[in-house]
C-alpha positions as CSV (number, residue, x, y, z in Angstrom):
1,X,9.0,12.7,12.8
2,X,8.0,13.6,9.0
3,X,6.4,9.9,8.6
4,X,4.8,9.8,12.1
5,X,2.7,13.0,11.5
6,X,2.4,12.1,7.6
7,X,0.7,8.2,9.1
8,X,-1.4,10.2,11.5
9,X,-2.7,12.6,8.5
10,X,-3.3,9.7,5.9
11,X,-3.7,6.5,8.0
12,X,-2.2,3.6,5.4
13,X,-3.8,-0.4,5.4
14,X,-1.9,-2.2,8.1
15,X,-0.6,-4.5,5.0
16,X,1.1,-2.2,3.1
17,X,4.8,-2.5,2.7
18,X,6.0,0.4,0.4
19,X,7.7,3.3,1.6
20,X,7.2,2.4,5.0
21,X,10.0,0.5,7.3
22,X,8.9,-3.2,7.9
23,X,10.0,-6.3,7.2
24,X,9.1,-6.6,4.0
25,X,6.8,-8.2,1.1
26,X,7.2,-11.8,2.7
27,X,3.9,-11.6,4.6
28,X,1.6,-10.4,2.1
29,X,2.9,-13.3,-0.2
30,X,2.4,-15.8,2.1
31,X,-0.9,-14.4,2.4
32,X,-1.5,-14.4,-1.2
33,X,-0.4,-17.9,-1.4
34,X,-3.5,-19.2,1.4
35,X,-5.7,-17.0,-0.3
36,X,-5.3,-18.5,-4.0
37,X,-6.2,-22.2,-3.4
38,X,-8.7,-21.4,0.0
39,X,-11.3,-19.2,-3.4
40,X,-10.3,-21.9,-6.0
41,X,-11.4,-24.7,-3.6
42,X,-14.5,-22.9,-2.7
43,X,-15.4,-21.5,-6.3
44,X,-15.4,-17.9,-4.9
45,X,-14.1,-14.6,-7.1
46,X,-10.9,-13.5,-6.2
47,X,-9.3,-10.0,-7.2
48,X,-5.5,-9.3,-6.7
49,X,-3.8,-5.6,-7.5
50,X,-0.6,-5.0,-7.8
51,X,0.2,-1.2,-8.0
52,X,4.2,0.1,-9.0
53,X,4.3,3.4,-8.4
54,X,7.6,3.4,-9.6
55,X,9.3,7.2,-9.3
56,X,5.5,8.5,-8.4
57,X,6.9,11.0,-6.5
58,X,8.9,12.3,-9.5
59,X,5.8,12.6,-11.5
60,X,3.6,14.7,-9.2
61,X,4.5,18.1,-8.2
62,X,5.5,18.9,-4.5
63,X,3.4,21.7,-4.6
64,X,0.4,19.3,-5.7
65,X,1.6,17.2,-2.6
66,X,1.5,20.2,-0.1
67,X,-1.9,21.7,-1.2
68,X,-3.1,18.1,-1.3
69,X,-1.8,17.4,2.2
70,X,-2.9,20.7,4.2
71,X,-6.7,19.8,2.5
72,X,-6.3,16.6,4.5
């Protein structure tokens, strides 16, 4: 119930795969792998982020979180 009305609140990109039940990473790899030779071949910019939030929620306090998520 928590995650349902916590998606609906702050919507998340439809490729995410952290903290949220799917199948995993495999999908945004495979997309990373078409992507890499498709912008070398046609000499275009490309910029990849990978973000580890490792123990984020350790390092922000809940009560940030709350105020944070009844200003949403």
């Amino acid at each position: 119930i928590l995650t349902a009305r916590l998606t609906k609140a702050c919507p998340t990109n439809t490729r995410q795969r952290g903290f949220i039940r799917s199948a995993g990473c495999s999908r945004n790899l495979k997309l990373l792998q078409l992507l890499i030779p498709n912008t070398k071949r046609e000499h275009r910019p490309l910029g990849v982020v990978f973000i580890d939030l490792v123990k984020a929620f350790d390092t922000v306090s809940h009560s940030h979180i709350i105020w944070l998520l009844n200003r949403r």
